[in-house]
PDB file of N, CA, C and O in Angstrom:
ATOM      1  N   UNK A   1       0.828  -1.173   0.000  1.00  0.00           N
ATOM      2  CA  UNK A   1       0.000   0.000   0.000  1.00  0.00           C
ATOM      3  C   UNK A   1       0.878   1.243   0.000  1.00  0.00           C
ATOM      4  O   UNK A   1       2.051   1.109   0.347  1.00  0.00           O
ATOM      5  N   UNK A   2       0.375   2.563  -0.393  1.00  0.00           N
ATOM      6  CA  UNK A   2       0.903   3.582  -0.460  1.00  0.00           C
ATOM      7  C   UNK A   2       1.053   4.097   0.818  1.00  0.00           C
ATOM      8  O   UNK A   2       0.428   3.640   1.774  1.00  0.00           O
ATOM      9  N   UNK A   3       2.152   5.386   0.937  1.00  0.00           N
ATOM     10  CA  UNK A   3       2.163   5.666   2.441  1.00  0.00           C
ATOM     11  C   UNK A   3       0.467   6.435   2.441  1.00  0.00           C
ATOM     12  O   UNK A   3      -0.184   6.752   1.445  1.00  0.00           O
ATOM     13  N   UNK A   4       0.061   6.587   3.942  1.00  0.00           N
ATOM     14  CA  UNK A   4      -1.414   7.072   4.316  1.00  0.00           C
ATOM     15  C   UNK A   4      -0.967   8.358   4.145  1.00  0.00           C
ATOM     16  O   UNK A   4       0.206   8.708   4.268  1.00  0.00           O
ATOM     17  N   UNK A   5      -2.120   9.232   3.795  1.00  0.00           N
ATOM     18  CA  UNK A   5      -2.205  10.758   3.910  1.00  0.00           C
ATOM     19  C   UNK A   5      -2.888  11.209   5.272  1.00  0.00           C
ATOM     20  O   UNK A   5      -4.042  10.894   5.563  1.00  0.00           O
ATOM     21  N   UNK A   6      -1.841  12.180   6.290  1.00  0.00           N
ATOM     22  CA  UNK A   6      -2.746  12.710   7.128  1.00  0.00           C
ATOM     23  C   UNK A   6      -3.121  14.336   6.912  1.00  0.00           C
ATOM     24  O   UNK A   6      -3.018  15.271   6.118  1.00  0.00           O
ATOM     25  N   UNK A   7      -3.452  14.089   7.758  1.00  0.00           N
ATOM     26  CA  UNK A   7      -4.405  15.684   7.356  1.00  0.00           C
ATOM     27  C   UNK A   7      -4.871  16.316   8.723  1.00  0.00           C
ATOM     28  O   UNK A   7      -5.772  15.601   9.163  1.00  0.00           O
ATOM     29  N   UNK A   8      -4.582  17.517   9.685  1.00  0.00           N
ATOM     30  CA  UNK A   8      -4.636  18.018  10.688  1.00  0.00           C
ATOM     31  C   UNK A   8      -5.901  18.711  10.369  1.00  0.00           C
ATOM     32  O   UNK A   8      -6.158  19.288   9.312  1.00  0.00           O
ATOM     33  N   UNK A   9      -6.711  18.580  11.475  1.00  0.00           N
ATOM     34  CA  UNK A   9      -7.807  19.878  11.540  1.00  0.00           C
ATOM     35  C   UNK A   9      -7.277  21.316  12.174  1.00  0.00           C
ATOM     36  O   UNK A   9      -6.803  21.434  13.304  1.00  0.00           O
ATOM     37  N   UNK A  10      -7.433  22.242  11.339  1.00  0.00           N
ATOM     38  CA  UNK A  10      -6.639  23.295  12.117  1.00  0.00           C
ATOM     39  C   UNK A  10      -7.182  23.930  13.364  1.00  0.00           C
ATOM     40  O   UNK A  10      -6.439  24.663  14.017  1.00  0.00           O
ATOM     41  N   UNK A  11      -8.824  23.640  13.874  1.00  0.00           N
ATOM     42  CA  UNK A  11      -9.350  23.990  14.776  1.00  0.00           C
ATOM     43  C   UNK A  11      -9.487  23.045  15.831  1.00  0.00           C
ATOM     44  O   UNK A  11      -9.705  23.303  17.015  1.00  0.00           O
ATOM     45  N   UNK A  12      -9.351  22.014  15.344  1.00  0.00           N
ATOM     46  CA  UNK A  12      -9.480  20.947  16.408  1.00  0.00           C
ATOM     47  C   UNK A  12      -8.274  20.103  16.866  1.00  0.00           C
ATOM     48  O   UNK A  12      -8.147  19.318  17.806  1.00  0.00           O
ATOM     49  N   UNK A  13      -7.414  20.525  15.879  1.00  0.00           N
ATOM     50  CA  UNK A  13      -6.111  19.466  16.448  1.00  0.00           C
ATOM     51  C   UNK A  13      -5.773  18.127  16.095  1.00  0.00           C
ATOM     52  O   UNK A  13      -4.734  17.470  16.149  1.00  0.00           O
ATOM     53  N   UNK A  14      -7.486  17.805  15.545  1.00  0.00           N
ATOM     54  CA  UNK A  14      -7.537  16.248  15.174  1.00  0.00           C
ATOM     55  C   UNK A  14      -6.908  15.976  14.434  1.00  0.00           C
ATOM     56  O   UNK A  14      -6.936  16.913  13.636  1.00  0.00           O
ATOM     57  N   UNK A  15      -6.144  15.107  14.021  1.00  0.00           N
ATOM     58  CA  UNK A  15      -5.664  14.401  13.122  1.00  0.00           C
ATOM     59  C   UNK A  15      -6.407  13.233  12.063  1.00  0.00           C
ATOM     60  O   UNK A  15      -6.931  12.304  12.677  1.00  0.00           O
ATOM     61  N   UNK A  16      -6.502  13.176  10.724  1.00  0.00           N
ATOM     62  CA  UNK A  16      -7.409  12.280  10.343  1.00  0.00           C
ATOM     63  C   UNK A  16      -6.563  11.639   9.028  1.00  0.00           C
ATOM     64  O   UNK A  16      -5.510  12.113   8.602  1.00  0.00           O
ATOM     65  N   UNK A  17      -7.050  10.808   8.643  1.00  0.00           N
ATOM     66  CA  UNK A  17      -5.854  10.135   7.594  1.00  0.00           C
ATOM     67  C   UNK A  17      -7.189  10.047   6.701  1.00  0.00           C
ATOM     68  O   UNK A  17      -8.331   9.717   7.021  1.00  0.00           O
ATOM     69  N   UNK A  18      -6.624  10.474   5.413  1.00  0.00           N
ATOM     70  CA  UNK A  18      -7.252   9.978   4.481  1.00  0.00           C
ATOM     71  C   UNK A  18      -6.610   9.061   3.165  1.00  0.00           C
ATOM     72  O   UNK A  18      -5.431   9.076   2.811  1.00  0.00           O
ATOM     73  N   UNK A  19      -7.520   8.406   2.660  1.00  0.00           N
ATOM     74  CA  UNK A  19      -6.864   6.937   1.639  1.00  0.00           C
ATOM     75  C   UNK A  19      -7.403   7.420   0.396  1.00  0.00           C
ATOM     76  O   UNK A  19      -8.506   7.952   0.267  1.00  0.00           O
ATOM     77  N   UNK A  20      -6.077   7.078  -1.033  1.00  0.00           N
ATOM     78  CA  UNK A  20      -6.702   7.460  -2.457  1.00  0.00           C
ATOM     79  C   UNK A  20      -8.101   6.196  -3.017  1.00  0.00           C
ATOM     80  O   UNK A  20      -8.454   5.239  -2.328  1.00  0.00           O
ATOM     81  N   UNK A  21      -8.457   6.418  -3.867  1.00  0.00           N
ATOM     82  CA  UNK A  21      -9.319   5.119  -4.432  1.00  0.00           C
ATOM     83  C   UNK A  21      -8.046   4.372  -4.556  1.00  0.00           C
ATOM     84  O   UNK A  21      -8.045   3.510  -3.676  1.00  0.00           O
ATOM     85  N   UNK A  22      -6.730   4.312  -5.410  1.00  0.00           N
ATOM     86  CA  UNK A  22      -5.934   3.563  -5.619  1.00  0.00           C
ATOM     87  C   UNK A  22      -5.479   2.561  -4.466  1.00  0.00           C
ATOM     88  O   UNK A  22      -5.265   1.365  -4.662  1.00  0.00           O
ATOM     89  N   UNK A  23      -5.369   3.142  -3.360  1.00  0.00           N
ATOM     90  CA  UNK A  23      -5.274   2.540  -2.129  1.00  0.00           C
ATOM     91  C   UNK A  23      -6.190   1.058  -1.833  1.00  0.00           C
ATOM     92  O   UNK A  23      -5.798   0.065  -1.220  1.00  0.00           O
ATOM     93  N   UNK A  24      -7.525   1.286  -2.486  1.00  0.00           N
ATOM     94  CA  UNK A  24      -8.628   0.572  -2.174  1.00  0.00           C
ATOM     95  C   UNK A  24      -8.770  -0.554  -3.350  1.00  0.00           C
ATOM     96  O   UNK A  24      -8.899  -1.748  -3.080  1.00  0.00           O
ATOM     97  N   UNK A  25      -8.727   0.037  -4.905  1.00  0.00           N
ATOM     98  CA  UNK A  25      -8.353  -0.657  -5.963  1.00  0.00           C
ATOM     99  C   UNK A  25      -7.018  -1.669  -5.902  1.00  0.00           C
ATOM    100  O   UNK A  25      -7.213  -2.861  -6.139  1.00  0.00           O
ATOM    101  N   UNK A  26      -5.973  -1.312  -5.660  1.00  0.00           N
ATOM    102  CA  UNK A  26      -4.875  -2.088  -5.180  1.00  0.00           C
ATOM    103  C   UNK A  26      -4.961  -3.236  -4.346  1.00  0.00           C
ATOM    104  O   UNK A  26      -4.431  -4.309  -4.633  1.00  0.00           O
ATOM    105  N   UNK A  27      -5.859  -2.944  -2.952  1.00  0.00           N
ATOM    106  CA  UNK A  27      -6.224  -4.007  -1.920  1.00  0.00           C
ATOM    107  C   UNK A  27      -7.340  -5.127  -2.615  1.00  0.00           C
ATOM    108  O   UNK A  27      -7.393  -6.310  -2.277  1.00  0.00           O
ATOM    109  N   UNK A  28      -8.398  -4.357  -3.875  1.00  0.00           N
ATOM    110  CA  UNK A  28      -9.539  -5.632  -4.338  1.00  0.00           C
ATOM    111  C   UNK A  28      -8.002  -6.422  -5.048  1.00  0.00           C
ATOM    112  O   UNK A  28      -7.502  -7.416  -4.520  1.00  0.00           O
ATOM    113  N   UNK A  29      -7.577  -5.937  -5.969  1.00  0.00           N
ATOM    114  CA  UNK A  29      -6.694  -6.619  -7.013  1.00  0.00           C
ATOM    115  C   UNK A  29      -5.388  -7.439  -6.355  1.00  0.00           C
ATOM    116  O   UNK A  29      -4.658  -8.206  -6.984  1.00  0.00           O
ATOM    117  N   UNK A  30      -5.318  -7.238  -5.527  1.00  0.00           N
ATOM    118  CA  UNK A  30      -4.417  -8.345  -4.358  1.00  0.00           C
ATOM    119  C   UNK A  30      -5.109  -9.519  -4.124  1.00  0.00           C
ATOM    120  O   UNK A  30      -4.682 -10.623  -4.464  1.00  0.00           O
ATOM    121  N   UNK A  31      -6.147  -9.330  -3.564  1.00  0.00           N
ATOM    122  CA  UNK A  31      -6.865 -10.062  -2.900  1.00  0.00           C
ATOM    123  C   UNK A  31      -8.209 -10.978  -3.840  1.00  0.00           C
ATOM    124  O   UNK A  31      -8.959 -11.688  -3.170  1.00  0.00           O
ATOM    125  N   UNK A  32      -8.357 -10.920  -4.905  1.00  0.00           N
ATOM    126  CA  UNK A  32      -8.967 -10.550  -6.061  1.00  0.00           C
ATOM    127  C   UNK A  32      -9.673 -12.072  -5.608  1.00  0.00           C
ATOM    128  O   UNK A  32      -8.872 -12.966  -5.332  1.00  0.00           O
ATOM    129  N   UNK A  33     -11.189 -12.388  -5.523  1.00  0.00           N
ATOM    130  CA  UNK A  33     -11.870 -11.851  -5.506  1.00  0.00           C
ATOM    131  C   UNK A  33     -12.048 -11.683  -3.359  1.00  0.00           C
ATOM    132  O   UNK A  33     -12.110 -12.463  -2.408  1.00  0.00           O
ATOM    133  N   UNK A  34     -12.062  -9.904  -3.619  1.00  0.00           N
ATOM    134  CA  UNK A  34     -11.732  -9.903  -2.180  1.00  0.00           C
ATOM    135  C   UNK A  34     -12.824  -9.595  -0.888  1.00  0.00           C
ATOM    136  O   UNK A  34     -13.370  -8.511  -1.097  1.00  0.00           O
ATOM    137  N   UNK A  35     -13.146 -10.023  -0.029  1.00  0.00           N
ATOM    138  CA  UNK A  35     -14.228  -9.644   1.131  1.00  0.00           C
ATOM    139  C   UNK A  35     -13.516  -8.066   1.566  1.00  0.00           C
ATOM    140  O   UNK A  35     -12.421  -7.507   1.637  1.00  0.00           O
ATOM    141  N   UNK A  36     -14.928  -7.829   1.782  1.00  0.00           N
ATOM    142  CA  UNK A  36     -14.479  -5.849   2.719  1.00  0.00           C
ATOM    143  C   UNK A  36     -13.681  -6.175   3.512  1.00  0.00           C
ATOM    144  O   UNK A  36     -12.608  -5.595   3.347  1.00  0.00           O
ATOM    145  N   UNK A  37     -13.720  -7.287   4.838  1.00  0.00           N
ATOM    146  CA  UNK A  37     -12.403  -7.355   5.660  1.00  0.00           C
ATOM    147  C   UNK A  37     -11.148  -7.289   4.774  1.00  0.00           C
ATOM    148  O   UNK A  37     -10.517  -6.232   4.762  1.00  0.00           O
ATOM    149  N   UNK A  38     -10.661  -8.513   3.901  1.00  0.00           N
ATOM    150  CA  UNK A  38      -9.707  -8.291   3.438  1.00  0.00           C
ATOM    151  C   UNK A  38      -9.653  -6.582   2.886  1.00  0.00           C
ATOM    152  O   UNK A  38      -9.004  -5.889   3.670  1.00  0.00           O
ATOM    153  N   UNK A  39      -9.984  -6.134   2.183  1.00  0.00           N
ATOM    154  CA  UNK A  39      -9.750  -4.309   1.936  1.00  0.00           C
ATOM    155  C   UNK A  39      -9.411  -3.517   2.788  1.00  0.00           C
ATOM    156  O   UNK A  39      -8.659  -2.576   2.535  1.00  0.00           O
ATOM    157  N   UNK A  40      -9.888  -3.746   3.921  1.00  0.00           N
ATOM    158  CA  UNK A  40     -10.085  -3.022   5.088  1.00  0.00           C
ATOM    159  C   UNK A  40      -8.521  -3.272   6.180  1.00  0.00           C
ATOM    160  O   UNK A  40      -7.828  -2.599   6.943  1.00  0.00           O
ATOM    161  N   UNK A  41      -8.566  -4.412   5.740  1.00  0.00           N
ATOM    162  CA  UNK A  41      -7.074  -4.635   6.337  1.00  0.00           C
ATOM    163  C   UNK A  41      -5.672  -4.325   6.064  1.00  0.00           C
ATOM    164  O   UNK A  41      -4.615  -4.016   6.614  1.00  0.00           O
ATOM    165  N   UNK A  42      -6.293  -4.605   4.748  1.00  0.00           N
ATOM    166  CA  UNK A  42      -5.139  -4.063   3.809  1.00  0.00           C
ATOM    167  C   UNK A  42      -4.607  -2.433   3.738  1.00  0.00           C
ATOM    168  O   UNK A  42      -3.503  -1.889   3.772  1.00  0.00           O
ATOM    169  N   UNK A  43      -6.141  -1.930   3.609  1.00  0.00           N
ATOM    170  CA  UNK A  43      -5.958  -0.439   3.562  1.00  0.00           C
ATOM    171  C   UNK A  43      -5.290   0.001   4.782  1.00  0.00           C
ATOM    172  O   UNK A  43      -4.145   0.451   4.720  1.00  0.00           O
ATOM    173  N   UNK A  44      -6.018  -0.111   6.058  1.00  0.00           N
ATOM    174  CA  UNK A  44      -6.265  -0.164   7.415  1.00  0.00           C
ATOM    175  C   UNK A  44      -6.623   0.758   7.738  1.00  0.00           C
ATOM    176  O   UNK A  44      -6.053   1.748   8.197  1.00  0.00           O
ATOM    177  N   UNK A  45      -8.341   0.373   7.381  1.00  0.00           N
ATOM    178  CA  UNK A  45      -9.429   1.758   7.523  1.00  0.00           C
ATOM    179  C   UNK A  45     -10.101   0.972   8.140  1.00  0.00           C
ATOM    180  O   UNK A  45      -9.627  -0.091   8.540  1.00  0.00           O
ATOM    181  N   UNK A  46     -11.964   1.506   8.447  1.00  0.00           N
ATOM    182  CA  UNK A  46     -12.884   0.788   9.195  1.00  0.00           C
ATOM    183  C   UNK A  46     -13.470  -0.150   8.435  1.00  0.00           C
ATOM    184  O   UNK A  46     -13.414   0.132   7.238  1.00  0.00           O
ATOM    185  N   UNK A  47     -14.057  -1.245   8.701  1.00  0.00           N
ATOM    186  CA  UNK A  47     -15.318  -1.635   8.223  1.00  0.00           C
ATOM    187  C   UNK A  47     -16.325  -0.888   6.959  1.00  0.00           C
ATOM    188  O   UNK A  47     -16.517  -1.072   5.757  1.00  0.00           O
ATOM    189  N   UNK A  48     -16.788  -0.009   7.960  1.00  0.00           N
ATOM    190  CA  UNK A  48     -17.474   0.994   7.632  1.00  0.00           C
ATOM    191  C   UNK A  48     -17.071   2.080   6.536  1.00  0.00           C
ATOM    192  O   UNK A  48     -17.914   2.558   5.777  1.00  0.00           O
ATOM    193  N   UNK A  49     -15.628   2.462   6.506  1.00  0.00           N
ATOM    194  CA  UNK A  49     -14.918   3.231   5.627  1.00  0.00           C
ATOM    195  C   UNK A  49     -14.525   2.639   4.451  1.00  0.00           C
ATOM    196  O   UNK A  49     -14.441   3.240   3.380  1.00  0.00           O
ATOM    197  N   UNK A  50     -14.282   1.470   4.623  1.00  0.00           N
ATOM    198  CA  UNK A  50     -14.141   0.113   3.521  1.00  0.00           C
ATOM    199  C   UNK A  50     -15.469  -0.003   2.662  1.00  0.00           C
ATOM    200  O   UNK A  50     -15.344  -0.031   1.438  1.00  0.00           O
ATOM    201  N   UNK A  51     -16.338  -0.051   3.051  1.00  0.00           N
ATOM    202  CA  UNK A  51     -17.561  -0.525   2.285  1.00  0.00           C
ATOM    203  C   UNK A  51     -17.749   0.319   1.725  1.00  0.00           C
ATOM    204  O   UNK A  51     -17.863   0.203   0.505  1.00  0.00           O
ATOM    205  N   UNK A  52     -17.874   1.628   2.379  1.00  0.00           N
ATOM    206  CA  UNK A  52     -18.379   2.905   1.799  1.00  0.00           C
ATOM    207  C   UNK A  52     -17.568   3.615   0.676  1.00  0.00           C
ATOM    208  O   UNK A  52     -18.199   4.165  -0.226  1.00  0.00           O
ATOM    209  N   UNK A  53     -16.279   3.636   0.677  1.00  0.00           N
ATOM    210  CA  UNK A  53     -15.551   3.572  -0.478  1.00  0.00           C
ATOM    211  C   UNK A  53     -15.687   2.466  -1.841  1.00  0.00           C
ATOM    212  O   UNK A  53     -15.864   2.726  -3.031  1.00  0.00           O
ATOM    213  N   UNK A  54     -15.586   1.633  -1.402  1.00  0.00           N
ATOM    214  CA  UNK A  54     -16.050  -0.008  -2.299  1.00  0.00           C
ATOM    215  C   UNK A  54     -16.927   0.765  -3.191  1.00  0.00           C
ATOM    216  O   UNK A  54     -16.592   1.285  -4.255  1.00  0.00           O
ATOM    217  N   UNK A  55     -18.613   0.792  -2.390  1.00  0.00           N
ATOM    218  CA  UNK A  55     -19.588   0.692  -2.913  1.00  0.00           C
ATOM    219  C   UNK A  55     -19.559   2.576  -3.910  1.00  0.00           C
ATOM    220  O   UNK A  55     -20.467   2.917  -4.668  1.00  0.00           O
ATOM    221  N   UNK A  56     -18.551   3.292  -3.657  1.00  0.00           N
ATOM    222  CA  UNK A  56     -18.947   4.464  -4.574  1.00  0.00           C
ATOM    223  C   UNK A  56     -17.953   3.805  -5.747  1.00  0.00           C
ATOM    224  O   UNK A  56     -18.268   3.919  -6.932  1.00  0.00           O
ATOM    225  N   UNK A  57     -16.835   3.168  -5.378  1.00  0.00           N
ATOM    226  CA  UNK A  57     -15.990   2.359  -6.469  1.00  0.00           C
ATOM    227  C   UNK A  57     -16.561   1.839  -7.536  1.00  0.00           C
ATOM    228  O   UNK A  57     -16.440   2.025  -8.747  1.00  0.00           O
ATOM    229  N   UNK A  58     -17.412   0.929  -6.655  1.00  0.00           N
ATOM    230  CA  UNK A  58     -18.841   0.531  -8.032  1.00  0.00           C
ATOM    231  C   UNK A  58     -19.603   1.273  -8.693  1.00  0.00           C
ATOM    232  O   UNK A  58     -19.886   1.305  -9.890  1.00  0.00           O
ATOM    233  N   UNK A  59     -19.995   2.015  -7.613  1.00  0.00           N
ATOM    234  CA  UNK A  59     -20.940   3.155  -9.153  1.00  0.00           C
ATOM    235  C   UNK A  59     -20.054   4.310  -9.901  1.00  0.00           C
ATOM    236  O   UNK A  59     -20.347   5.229 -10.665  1.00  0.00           O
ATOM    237  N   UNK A  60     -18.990   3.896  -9.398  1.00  0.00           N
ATOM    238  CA  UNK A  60     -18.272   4.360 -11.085  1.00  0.00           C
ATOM    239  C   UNK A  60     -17.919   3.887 -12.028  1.00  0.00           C
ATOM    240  O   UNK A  60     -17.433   4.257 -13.096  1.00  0.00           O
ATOM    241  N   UNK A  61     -18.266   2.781 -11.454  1.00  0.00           N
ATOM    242  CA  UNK A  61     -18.051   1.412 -12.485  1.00  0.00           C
ATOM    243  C   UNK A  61     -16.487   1.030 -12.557  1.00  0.00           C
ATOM    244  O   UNK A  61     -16.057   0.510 -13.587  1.00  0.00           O
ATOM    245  N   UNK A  62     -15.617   1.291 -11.439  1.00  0.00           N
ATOM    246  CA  UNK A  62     -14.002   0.565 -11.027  1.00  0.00           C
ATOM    247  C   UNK A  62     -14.884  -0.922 -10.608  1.00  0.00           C
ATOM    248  O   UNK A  62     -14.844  -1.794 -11.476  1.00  0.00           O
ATOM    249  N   UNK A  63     -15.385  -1.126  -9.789  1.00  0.00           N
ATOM    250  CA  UNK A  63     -15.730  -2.542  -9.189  1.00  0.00           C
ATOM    251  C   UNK A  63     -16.568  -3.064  -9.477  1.00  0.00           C
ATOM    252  O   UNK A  63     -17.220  -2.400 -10.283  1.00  0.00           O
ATOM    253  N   UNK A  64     -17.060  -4.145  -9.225  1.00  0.00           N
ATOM    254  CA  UNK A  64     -17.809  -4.948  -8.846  1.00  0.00           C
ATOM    255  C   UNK A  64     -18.294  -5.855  -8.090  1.00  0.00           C
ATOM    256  O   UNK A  64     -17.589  -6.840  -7.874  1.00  0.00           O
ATOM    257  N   UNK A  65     -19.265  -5.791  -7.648  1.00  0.00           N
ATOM    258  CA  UNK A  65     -19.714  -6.938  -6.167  1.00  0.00           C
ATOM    259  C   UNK A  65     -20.218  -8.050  -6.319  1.00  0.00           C
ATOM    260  O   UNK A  65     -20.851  -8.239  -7.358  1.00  0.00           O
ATOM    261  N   UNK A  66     -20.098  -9.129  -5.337  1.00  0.00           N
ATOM    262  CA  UNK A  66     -21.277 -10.271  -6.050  1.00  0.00           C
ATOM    263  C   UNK A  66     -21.167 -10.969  -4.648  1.00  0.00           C
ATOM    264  O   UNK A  66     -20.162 -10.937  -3.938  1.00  0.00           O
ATOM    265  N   UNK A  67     -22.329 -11.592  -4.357  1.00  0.00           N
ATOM    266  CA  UNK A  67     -23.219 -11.875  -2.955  1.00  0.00           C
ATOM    267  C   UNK A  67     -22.209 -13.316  -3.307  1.00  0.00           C
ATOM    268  O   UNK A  67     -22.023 -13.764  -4.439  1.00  0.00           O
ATOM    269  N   UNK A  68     -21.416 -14.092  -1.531  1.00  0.00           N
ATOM    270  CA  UNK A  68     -21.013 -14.615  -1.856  1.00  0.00           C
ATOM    271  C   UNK A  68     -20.884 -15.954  -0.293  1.00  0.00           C
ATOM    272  O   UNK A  68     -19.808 -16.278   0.210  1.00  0.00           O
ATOM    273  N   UNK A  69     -22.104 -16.430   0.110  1.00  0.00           N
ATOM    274  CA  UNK A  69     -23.063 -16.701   1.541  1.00  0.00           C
ATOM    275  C   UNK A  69     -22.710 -15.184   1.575  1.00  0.00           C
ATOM    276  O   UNK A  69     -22.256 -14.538   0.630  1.00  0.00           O
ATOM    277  N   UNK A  70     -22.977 -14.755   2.747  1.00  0.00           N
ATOM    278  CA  UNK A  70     -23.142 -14.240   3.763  1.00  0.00           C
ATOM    279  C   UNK A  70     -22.470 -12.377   3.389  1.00  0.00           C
ATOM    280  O   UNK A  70     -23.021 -11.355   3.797  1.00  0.00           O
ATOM    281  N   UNK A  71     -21.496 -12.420   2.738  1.00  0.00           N
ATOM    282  CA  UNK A  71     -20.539 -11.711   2.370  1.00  0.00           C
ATOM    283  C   UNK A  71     -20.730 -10.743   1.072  1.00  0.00           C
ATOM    284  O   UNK A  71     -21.606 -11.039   0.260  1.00  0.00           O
ATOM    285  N   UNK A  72     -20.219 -10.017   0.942  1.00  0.00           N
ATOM    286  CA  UNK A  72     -19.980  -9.226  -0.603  1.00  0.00           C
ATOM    287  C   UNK A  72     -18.157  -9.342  -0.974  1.00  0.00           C
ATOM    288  O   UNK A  72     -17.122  -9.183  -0.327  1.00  0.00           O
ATOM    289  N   UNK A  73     -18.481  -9.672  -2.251  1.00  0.00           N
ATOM    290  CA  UNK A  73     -16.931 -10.207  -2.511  1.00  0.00           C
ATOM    291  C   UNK A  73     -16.886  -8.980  -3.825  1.00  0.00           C
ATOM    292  O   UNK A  73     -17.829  -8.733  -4.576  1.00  0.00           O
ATOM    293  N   UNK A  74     -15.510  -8.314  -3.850  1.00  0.00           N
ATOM    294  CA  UNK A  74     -15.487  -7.400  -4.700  1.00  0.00           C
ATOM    295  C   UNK A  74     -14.222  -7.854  -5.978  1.00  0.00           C
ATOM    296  O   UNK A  74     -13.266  -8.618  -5.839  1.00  0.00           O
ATOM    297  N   UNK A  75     -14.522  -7.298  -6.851  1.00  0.00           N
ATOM    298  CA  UNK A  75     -13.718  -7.573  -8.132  1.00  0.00           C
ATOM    299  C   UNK A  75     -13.116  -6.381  -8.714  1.00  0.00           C
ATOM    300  O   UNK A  75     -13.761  -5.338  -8.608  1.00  0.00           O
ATOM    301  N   UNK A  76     -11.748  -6.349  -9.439  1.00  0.00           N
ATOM    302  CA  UNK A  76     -12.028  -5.225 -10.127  1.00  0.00           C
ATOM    303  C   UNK A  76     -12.677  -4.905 -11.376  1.00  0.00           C
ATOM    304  O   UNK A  76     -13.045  -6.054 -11.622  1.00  0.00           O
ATOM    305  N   UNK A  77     -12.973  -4.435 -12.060  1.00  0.00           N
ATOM    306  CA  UNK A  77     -14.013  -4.436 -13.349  1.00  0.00           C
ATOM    307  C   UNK A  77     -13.083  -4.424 -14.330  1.00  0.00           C
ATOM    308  O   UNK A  77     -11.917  -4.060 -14.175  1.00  0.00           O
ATOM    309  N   UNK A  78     -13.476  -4.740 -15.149  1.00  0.00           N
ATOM    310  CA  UNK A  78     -12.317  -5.299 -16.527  1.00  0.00           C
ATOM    311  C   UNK A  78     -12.806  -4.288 -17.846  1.00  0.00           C
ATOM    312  O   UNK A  78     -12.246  -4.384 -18.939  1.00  0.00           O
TER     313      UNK A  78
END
């Protein structure tokens, strides 16, 4: 993976990291065909930050999903 980008809030102090799509594209195509955990691990974002990236991935048409038991397994789109 690429190094993480952080990013300071200048009012709050917070610190927050943000990840490119490439970051996320890289982790499906490793892992190919890959579960959100695997992405998520890879990246080392949330659950939640994983999916939600994924699923805008797809409607740009980079990915694709497919129900797999229980799971969503992602692809990259060809």
């Amino acid at each position: 993976m690429r190094d993480t980008n952080f990013k300071q809030d200048s009012d709050t102090g917070l610190i927050e990291r943000s990840y490119d799509d490439d970051d996320f594209l890289e982790a499906v195509s490793e892992n190919e065909p890959a579960t959100t955990k695997e992405v998520m691990d890879a990246v080392g974002c949330s659950r939640k930050g994983a999916l939600y990236r994924l699923r805008n991935l797809e409607d740009e048409a980079m990915l694709k999903s497919k129900e797999a038991g229980t799971s969503l397994v992602w692809m990259v789109k060809a």
